[in-house]
N, C-alpha and C positions, 0 to 999 in steps of 0.2 A: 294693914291693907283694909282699905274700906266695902262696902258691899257695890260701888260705883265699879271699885276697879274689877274687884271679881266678875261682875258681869261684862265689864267691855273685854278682859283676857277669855273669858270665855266664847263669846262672838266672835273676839279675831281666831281664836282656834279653829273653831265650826268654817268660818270662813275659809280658814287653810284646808280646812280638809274637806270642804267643800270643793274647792279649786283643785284637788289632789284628784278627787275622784270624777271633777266633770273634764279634767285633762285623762284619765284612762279609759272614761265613756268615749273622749274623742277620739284617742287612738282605739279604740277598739271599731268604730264607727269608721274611721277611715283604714282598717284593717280590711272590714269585712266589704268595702266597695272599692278596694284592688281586685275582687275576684277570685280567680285560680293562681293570678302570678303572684301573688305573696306566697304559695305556697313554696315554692324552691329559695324564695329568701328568706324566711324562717328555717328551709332546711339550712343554710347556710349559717345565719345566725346562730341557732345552736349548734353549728360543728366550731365554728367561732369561738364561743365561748367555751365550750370544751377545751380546744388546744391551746388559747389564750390563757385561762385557769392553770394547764400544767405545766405551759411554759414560764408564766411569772412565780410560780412555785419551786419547779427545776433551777433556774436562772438567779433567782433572788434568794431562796432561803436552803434549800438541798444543795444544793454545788458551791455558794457561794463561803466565804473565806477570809478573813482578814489577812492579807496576803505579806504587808512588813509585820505584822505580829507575830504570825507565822515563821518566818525567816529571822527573823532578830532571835527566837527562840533555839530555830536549830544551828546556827552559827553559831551560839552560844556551846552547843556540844561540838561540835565539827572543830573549831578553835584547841578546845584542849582535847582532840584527839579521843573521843568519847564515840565510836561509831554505836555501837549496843544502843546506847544512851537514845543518840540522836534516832536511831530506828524507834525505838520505845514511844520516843517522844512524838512522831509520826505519824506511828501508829492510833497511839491516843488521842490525835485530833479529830477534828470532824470528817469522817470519810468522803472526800468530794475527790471532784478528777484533780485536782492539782497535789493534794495531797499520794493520791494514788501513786502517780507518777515520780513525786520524788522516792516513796517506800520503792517501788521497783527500781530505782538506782542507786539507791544506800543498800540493797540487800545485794547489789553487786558488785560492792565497792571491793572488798577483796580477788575478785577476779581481774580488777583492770580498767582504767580508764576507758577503754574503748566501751567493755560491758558493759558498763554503767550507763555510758551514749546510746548503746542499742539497747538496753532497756527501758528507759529514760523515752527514746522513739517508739518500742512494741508497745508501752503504758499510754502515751500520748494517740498513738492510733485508737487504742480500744477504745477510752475518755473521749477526746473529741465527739463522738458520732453521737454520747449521750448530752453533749452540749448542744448541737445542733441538730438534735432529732426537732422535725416539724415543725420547725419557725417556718420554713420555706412554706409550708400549705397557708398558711395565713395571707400570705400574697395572692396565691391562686384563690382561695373563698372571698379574698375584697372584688377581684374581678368576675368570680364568678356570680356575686352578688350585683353587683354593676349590668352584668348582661341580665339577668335574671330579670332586675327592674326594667331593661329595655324593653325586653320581650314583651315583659307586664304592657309596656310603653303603646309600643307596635300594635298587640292587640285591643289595646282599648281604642286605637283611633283606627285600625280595621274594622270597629264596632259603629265607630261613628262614621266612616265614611257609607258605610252599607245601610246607617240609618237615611242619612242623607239620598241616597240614592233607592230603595225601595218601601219604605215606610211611609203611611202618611201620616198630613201633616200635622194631625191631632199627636198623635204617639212623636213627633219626630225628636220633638224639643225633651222631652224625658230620656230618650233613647242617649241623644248626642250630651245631654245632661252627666249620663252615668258611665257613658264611653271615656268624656273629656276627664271624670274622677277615676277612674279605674288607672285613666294612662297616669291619671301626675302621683297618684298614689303609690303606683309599681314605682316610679321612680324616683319619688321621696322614699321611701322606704328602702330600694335597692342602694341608692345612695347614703341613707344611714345606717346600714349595714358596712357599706365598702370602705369609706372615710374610715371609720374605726380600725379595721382590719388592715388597711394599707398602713395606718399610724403607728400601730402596736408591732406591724413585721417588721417597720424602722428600727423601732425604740429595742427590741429583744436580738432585731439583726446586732445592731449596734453592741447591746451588750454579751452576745455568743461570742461576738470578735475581739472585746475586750479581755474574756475571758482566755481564749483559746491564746492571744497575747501574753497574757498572764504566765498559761501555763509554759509556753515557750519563753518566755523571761526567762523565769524560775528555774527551768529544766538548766539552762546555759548557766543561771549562777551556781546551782549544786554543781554541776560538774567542774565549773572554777574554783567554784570552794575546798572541791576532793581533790584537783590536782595539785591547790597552791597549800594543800595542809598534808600530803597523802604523806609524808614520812610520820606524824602524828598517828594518823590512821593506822599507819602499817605497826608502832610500835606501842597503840591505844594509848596515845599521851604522850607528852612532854616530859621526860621523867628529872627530875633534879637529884644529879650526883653527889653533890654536898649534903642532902637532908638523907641519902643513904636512900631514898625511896624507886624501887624496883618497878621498872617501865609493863604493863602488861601485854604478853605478846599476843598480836593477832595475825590471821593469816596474812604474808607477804602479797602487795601487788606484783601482779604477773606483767612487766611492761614490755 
């Protein structure tokens, strides 16, 4: 690399960050000539990205599951009559709500089909509500964002029609100048606020209902799996009488 190029890499850098910081000069410029009504849409915006942060966090990497990986696994025990096993194996996953939900019906399997259904449901209720905790406020902060820049809206052209009507005409044009910025500011601003927030309560609605699907799959196939294996279960295994080898007993379902 010659000393040509290092000089022109070096200019287009300066240039970029040039261009970086006379775009945050600008927004900050058209921050500070919204007024007062930026002030409720920044409140908004950070409550935003607070619940947006723990929602794609809860959603995508804490609850979340490879859900046939999962299943292929404990089939694997449930098949040859392994309940221990398959609890064990349950247990030692990632603790999310689908998981939860199956452990509360494999620890009921001895009790009964039915048990296992109502526990399977009591798990499912508690799980659920940490899937869909506060996606729903993300709808409300896009709109409250939305009103927010109106307001901003409303008053800045209540500013300019009062210049119009008592100001003179040396002052008028500055006046109706920083009315007409203030309105379209609130509502650029309240606008880019609420477009994000309506988009993300889509995209996380979308995936809480995938999930909460999931786990009612799931819940239906264990329970199919325990009734179409449950002599297995009941007798921990498939025992082979020819190899002499002794079936180990577990407690009897109660039908």
């Amino acid at each position: 690399m010659n000393l040509s190029s290092i000089v022109q890499s070096t200019m287009l850098l300066a240039a970029e960050a040039g261009e970086e910081t006379s775009l945050f000069a600008s927004l900050a410029a058209s921050y500070k000539e919204g007024g007062w009504g930026m002030y409720p849409i920044t409140l908004c915006l950070v409550i935003l990205l607070a619940i947006l942060g723990d929602r794609v966090y809860m959603l995508y990497f804490k609850a979340s599951i490879n859900k046939a990986v999962f299943m292929r696994g404990l089939k694997h025990y449930i098949f040859a009559g392994e309940l221990d096993k398959a609890i064990s194996y349950v247990a030692g996953q990632k603790q999310t709500p689908l998981t939860q939900v199956v452990k509360a019906g494999l620890m009921n399997v001895p009790r009964g089909e039915a048990e296992v259904q109502a526990a399977m449901d009591e798990a499912a209720l508690r799980e659920n509500p940490k899937i869909e905790a506060r996606t729903g406020y993300l709808a409300m902060i896009g709109n409250a964002a939305m009103l927010s820049g109106l307001l901003g809206t409303v008053s800045g052209l209540i500013t300019c029609f009062e210049a119009v009507a008592h100001v003179s005409a040396a002052d008028k044009g500055t006046i109706l100048s920083a009315g007409i910025s203030e309105a379209m500011n609130c509502t650029a601003f309240g606008l880019g606020t609420a477009i994000p927030a309506l988009v993300s309560f889509s995209v996380l609605n979308g995936r809480t209902q995938h999930m909460i699907d999931d786990i009612n799959e799931t819940a239906v196939g264990v329970l199919n799996l325990v009734i179409a294996n449950k002599d297995k279960l009941r007798s921990g295994g498939t025992a082979n009488p020819a190899a002499g080898v002794p079936a180990q007993n577990l407690p009897a379902f109660h039908q």
